[in-house]
N, CA, C and O atoms as a MOPAC input file, in Angstrom:
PM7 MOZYME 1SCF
protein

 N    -46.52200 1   -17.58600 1    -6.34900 1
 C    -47.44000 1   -16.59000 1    -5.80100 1
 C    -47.57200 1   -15.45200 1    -6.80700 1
 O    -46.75500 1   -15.22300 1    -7.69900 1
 N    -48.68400 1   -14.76600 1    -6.56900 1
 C    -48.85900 1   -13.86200 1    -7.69700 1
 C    -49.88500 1   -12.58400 1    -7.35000 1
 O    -51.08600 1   -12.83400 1    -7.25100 1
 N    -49.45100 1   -11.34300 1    -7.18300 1
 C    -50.47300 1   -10.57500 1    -6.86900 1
 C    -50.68800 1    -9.90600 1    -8.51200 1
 O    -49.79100 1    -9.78100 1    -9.34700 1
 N    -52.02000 1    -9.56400 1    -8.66300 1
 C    -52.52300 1    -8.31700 1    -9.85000 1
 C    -53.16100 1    -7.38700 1    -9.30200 1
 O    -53.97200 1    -7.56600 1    -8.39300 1
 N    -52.80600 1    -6.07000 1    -9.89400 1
 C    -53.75300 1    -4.64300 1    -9.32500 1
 C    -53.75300 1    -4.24500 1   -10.83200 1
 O    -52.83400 1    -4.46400 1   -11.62200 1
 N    -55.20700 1    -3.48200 1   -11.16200 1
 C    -55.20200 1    -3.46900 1   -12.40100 1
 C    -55.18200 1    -1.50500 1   -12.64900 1
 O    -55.90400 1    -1.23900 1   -11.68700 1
 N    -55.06200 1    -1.01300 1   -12.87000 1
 C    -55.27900 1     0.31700 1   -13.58300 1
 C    -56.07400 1     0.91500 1   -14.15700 1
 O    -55.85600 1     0.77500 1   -15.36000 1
 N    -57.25000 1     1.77800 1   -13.90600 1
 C    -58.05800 1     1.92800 1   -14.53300 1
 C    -58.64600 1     3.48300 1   -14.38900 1
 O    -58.85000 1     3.95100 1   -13.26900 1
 N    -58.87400 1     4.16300 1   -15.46700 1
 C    -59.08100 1     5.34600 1   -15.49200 1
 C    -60.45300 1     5.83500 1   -16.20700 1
 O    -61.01000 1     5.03400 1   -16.95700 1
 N    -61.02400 1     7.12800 1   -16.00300 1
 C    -61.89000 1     7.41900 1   -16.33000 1
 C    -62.26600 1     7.03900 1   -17.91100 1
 O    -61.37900 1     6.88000 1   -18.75000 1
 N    -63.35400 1     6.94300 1   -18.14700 1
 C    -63.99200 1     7.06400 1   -19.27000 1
 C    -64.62700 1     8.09000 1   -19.93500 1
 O    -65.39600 1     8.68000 1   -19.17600 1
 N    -64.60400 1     8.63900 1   -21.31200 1
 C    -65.23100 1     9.76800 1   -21.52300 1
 C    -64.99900 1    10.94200 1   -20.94400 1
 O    -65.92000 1    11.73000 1   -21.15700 1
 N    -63.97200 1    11.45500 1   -20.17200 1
 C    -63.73300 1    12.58000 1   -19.31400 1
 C    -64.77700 1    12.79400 1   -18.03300 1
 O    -64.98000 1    13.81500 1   -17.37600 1
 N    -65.38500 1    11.42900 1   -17.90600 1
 C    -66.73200 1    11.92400 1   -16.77700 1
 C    -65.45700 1    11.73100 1   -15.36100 1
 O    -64.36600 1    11.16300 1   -15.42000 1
 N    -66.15300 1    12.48600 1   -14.08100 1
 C    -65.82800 1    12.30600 1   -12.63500 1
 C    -66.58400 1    11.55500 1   -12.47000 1
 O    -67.68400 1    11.50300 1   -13.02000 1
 N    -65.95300 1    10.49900 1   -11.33100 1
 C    -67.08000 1     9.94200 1   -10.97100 1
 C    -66.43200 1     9.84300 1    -9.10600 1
 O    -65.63600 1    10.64200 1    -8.61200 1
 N    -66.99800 1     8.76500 1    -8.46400 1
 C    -66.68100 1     8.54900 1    -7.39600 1
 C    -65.80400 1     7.52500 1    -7.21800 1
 O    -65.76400 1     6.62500 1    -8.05600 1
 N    -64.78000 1     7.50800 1    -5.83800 1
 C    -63.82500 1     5.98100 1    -5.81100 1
 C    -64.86700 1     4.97300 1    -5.68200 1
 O    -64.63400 1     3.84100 1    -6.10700 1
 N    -66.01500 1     5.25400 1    -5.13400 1
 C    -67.01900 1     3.57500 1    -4.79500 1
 C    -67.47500 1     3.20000 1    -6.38100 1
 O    -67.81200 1     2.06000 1    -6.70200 1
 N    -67.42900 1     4.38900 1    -7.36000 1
 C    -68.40200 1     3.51200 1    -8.42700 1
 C    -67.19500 1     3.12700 1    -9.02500 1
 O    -66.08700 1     3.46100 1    -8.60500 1
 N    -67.40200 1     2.44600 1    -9.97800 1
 C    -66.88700 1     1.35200 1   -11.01900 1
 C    -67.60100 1     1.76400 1   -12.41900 1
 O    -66.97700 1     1.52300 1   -13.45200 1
 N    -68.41800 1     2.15300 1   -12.47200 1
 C    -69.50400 1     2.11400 1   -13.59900 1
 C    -68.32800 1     3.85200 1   -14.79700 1
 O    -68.03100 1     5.02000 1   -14.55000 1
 N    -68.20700 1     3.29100 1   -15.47900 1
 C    -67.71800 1     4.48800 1   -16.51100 1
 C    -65.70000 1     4.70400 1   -16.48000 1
 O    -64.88500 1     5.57000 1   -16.79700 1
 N    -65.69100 1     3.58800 1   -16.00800 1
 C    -64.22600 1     2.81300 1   -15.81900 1
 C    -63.57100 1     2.00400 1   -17.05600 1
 O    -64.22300 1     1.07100 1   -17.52700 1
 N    -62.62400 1     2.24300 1   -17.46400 1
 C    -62.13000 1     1.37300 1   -18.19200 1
 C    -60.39700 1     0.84100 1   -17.90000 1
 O    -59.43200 1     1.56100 1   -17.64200 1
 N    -60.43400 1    -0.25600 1   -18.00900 1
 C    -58.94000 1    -0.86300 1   -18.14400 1
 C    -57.71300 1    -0.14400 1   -18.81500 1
 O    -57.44400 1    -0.21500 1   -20.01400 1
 N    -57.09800 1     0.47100 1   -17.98600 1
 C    -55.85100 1     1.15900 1   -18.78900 1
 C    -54.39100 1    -0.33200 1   -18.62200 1
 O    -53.81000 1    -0.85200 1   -19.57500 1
 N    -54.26500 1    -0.52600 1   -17.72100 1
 C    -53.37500 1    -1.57300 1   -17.57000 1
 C    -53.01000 1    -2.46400 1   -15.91600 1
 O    -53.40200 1    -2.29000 1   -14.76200 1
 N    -52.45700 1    -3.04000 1   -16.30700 1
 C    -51.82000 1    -3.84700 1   -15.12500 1
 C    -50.85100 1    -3.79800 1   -14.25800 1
 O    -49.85800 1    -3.21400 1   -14.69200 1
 N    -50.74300 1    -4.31700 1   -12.86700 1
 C    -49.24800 1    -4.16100 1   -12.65700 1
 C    -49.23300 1    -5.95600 1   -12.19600 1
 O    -50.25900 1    -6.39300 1   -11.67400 1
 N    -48.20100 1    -6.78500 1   -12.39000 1
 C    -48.44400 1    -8.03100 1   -11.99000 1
 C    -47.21100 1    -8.50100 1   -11.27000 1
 O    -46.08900 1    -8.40400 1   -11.76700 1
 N    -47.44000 1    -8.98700 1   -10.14300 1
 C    -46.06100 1    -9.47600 1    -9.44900 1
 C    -46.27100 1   -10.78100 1    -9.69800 1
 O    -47.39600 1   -11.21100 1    -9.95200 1
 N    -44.78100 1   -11.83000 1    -9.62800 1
 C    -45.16800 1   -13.11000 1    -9.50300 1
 C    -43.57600 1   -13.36400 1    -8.72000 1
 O    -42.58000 1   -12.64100 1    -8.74600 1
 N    -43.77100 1   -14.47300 1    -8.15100 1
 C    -42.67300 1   -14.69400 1    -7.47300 1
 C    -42.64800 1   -16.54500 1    -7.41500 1
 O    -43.70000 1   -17.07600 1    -7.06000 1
 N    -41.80500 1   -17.18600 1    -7.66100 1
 C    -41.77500 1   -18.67000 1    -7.49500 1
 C    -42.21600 1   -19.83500 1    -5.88300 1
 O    -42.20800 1   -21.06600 1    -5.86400 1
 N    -42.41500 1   -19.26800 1    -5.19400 1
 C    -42.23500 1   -19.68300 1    -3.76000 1
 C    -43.63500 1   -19.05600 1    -3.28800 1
 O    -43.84900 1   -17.84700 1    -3.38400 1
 N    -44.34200 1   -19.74000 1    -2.89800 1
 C    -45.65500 1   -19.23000 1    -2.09000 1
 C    -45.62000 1   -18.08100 1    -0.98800 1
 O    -45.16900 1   -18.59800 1     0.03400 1
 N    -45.79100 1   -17.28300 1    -0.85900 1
 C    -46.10600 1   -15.60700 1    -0.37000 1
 C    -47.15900 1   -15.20100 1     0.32400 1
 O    -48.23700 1   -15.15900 1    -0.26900 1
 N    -47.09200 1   -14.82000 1     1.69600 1
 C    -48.19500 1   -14.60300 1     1.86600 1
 C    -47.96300 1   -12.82400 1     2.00000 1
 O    -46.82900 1   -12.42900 1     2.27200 1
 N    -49.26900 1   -11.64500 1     1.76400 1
 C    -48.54000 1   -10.69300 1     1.69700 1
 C    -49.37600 1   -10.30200 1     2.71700 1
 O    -50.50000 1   -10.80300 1     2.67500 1
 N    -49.09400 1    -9.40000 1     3.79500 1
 C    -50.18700 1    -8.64000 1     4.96700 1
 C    -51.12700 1    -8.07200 1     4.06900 1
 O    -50.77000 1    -7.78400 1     2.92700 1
 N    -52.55300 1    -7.83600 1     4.54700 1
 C    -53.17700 1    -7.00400 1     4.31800 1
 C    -52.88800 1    -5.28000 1     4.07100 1
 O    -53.44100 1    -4.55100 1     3.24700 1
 N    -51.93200 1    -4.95600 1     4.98500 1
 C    -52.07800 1    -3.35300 1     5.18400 1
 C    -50.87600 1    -3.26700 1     3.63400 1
 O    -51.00800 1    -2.47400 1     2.70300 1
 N    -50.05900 1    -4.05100 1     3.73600 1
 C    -49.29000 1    -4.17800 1     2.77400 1
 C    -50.16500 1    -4.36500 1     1.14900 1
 O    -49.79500 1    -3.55300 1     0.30100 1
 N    -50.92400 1    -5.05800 1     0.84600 1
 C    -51.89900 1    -5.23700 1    -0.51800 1
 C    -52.28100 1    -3.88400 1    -0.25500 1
 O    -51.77100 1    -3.21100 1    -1.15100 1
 N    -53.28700 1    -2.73400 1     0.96900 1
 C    -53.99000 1    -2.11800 1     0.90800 1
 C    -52.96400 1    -1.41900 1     0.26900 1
 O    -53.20000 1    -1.12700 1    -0.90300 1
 N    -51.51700 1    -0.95200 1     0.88700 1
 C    -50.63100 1     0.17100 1     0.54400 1
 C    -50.64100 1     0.05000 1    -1.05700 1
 O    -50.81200 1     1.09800 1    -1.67900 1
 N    -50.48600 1    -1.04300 1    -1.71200 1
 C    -50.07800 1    -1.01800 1    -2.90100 1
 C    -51.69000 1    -0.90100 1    -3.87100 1
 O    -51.71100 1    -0.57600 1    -5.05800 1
 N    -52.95600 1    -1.24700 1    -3.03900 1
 C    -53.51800 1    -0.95600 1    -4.08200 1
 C    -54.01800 1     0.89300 1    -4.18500 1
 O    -54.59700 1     1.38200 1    -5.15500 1
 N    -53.55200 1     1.75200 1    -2.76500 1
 C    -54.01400 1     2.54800 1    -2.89200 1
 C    -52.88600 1     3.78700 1    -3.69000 1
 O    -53.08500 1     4.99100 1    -3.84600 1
 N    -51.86900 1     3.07900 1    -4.02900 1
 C    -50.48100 1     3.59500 1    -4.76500 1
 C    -50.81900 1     3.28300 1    -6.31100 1
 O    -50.50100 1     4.16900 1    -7.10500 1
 N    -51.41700 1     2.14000 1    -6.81600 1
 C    -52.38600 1     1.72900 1    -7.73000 1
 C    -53.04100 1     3.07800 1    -8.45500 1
 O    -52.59800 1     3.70100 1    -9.41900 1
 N    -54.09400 1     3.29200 1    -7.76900 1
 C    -55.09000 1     4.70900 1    -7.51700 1
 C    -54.72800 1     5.85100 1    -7.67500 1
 O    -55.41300 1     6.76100 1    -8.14200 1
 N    -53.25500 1     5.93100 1    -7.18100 1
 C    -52.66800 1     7.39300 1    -7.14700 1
 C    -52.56900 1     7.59300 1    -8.80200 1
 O    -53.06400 1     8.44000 1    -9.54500 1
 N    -51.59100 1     6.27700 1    -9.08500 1
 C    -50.93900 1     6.02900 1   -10.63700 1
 C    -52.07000 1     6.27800 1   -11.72600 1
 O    -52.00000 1     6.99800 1   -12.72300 1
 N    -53.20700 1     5.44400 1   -11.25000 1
 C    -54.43700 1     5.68800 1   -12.64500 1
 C    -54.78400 1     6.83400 1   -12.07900 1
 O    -54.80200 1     7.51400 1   -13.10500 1
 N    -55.19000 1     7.86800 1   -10.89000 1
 C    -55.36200 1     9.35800 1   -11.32400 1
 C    -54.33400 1    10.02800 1   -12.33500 1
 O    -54.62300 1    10.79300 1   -13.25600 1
 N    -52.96700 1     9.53900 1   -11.93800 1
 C    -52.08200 1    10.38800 1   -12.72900 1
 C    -52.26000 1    10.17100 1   -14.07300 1
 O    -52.63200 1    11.07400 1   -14.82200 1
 N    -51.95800 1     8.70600 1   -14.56300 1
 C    -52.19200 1     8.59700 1   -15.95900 1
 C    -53.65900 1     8.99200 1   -16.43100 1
 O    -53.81400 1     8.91700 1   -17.65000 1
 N    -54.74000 1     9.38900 1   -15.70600 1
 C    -55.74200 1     9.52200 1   -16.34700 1
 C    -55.82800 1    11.22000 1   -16.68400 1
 O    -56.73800 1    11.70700 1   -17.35500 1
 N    -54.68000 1    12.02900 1   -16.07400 1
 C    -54.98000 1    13.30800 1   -16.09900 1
 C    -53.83500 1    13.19800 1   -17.05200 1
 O    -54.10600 1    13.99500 1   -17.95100 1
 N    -52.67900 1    12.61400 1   -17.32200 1
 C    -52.30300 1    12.71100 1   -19.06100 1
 C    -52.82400 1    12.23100 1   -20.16900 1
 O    -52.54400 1    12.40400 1   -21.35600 1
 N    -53.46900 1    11.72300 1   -19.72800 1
 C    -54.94900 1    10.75900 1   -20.79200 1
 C    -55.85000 1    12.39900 1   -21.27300 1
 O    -56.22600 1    12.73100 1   -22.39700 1
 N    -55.90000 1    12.69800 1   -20.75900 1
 C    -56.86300 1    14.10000 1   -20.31000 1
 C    -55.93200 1    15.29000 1   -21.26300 1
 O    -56.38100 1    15.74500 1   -22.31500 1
 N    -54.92200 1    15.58900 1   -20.83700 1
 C    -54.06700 1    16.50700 1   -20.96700 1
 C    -53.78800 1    16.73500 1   -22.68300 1
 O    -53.94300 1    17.76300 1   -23.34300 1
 N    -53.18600 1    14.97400 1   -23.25100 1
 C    -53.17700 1    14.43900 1   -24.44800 1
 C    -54.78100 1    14.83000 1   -24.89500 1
 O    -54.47600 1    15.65800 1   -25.75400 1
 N    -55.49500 1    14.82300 1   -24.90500 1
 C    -57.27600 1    15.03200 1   -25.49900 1
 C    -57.01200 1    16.44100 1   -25.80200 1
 O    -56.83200 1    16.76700 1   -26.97500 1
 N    -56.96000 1    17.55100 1   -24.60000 1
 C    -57.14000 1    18.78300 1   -24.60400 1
 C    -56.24900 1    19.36700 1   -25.84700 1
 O    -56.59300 1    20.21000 1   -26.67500 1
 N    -54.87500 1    18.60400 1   -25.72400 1
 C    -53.96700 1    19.36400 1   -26.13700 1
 C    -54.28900 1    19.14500 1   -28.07000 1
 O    -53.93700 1    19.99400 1   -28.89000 1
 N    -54.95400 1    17.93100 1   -28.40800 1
 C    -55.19900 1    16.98100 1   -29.61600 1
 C    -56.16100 1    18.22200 1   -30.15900 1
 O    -55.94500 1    18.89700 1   -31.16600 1
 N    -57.28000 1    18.35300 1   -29.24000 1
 C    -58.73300 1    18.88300 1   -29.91400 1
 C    -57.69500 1    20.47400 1   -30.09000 1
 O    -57.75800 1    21.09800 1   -31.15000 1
 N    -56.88200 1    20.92100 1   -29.03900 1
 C    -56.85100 1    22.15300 1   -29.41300 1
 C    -56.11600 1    22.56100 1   -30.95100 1
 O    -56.61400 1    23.35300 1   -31.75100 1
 N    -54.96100 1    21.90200 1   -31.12500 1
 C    -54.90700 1    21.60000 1   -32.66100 1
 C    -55.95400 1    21.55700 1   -33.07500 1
 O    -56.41900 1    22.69700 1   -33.05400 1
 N    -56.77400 1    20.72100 1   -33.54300 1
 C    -57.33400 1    20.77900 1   -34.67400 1
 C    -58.13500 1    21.58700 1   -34.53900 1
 O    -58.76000 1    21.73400 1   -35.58900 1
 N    -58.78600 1    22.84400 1   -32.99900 1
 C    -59.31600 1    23.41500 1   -33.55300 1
 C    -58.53500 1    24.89900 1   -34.43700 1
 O    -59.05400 1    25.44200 1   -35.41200 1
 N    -57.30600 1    25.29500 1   -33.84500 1
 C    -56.42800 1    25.85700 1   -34.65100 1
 C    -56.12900 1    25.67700 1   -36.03900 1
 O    -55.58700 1    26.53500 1   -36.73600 1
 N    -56.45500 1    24.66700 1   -36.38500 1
 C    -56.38900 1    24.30500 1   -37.50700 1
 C    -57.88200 1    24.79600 1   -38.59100 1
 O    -57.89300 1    25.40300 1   -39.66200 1
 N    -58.72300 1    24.38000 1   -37.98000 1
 C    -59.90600 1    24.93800 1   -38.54900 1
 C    -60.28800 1    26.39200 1   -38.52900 1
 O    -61.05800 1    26.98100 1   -39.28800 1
 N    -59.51600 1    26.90800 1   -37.39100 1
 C    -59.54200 1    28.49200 1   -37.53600 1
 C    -58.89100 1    28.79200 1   -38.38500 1
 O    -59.47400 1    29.58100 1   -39.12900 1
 N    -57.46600 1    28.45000 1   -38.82100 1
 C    -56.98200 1    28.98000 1   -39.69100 1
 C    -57.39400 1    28.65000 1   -41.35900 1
 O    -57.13500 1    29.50100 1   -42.21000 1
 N    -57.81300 1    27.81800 1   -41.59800 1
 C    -58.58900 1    27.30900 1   -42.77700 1
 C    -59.74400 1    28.10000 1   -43.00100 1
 O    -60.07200 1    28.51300 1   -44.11400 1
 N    -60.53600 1    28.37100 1   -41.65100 1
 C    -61.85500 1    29.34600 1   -41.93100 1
 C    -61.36600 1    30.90000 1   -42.28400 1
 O    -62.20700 1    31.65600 1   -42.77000 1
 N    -60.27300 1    31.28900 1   -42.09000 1
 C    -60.11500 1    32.65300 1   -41.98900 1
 C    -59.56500 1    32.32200 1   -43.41900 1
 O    -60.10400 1    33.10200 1   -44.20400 1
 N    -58.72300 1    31.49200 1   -44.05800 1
 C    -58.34300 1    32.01800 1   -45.34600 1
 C    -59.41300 1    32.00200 1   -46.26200 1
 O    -59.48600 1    32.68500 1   -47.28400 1
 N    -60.42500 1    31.00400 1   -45.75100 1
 C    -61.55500 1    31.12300 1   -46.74100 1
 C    -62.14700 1    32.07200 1   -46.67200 1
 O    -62.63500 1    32.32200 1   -47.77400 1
 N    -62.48700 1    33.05500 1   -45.67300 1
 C    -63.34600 1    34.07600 1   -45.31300 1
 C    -62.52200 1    35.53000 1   -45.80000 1
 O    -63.11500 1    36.59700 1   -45.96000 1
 N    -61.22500 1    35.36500 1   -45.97400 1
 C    -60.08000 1    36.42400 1   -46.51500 1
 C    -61.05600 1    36.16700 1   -48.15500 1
 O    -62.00200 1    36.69600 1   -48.73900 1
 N    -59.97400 1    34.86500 1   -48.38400 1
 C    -60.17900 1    35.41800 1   -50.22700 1
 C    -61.34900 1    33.96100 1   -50.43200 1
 O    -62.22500 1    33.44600 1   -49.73800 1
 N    -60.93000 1    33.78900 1   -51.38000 1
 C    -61.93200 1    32.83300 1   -52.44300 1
 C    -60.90900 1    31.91700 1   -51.82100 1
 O    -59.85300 1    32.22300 1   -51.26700 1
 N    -61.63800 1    30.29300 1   -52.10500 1
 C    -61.01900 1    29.23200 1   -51.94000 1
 C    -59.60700 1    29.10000 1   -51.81700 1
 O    -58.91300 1    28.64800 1   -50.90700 1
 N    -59.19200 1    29.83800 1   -53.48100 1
 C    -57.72100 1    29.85400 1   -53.71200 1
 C    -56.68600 1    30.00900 1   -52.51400 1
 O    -55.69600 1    29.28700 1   -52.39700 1
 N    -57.03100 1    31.04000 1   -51.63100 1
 C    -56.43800 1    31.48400 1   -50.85800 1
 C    -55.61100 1    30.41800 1   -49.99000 1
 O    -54.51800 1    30.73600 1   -49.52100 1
 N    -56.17600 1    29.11500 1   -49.78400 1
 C    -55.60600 1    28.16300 1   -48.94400 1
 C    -54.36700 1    27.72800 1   -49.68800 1
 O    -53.33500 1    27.31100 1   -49.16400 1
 N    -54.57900 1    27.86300 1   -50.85000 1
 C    -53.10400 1    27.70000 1   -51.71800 1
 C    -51.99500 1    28.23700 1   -51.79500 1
 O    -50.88300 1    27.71100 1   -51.75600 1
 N    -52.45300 1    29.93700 1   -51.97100 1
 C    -51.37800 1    30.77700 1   -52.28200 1
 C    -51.04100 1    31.72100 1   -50.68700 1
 O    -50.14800 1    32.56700 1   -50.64300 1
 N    -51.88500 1    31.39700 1   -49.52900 1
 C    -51.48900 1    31.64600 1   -48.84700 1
 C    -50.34900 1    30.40800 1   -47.98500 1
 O    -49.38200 1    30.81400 1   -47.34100 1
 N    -50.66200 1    28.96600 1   -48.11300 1
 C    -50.24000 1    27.69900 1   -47.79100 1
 C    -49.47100 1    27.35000 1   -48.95000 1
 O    -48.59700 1    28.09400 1   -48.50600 1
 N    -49.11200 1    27.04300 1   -49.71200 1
 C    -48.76900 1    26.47500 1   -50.97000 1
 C    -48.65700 1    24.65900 1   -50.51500 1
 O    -49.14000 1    23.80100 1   -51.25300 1
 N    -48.08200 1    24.38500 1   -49.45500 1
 C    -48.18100 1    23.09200 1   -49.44500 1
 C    -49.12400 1    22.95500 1   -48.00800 1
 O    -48.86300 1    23.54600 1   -46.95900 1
 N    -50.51700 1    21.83900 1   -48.27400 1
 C    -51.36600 1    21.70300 1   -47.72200 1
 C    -50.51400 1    20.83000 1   -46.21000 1
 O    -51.11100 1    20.97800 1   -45.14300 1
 N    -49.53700 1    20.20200 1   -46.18700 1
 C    -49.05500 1    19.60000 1   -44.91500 1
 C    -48.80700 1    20.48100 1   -43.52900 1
 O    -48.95000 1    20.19000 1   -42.34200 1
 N    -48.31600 1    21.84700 1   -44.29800 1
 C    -48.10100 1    22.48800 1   -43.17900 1
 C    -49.09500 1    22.71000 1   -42.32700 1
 O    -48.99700 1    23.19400 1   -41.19900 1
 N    -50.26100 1    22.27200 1   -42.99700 1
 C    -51.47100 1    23.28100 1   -42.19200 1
 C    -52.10800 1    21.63400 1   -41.56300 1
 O    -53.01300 1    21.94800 1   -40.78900 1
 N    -52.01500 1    20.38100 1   -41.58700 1
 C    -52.39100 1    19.14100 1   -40.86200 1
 C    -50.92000 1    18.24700 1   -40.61600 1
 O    -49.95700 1    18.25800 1   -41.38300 1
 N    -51.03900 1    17.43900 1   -39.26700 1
 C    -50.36800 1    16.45500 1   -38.99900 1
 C    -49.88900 1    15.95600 1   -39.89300 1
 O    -50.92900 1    16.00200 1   -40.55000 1
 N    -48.65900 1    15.11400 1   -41.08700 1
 C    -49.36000 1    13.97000 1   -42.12600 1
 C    -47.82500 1    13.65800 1   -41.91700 1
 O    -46.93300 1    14.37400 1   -41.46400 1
 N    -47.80300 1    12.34000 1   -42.39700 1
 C    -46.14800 1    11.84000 1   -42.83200 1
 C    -45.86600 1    11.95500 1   -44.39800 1
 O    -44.76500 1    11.64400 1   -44.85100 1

């Protein structure tokens, strides 16, 4: 026996409604399987798919959280790059930075 409920969270940061589907994408699965044929109640599937629902709101608002937190770096980053340019001449990103890593992500 085998139940699947799949996971799925917004797309693009749009809201949408629980009836649509449209602007949905596949985040993941949850899959039971069990050896022996199963039958499961209804109210029982409903409980688990609406526990399902809870899980992809949650992961979709750290999906969300991760974006906000990404763009806000880099726009910090570009502020601070615009202001040394707007201080001195080019140079400035140098001798105010001397090593360019500090100022981006990099390994």
């Amino acid at each position: 026996a085998s139940l699947v409920m799949s996971v799925k969270i917004n797309e693009d940061d749009e809201e949408i409604d629980d009836d649509q589907q449209i602007g949905r994408k596949l985040w993941g699965l949850v899959v039971c399987h069990h050896t022996n044929p199963r039958f499961v109640p209804f109210p029982l599937r409903y409980a688990c798919e609406f526990l399902i629902q809870v899980f992809g709101v949650q992961v979709n608002r750290e999906v969300e959280l991760a974006t906000q937190t990404r763009e806000k770096h880099i726009l910090q980053t570009q502020t601070v790059l615009c202001d040394m340019l707007l201080r001195d001449a080019p140079i400035a990103i140098v001798t105010q930075s001397p090593n360019v890593m500090d100022l981006v992500k990099c390994d």
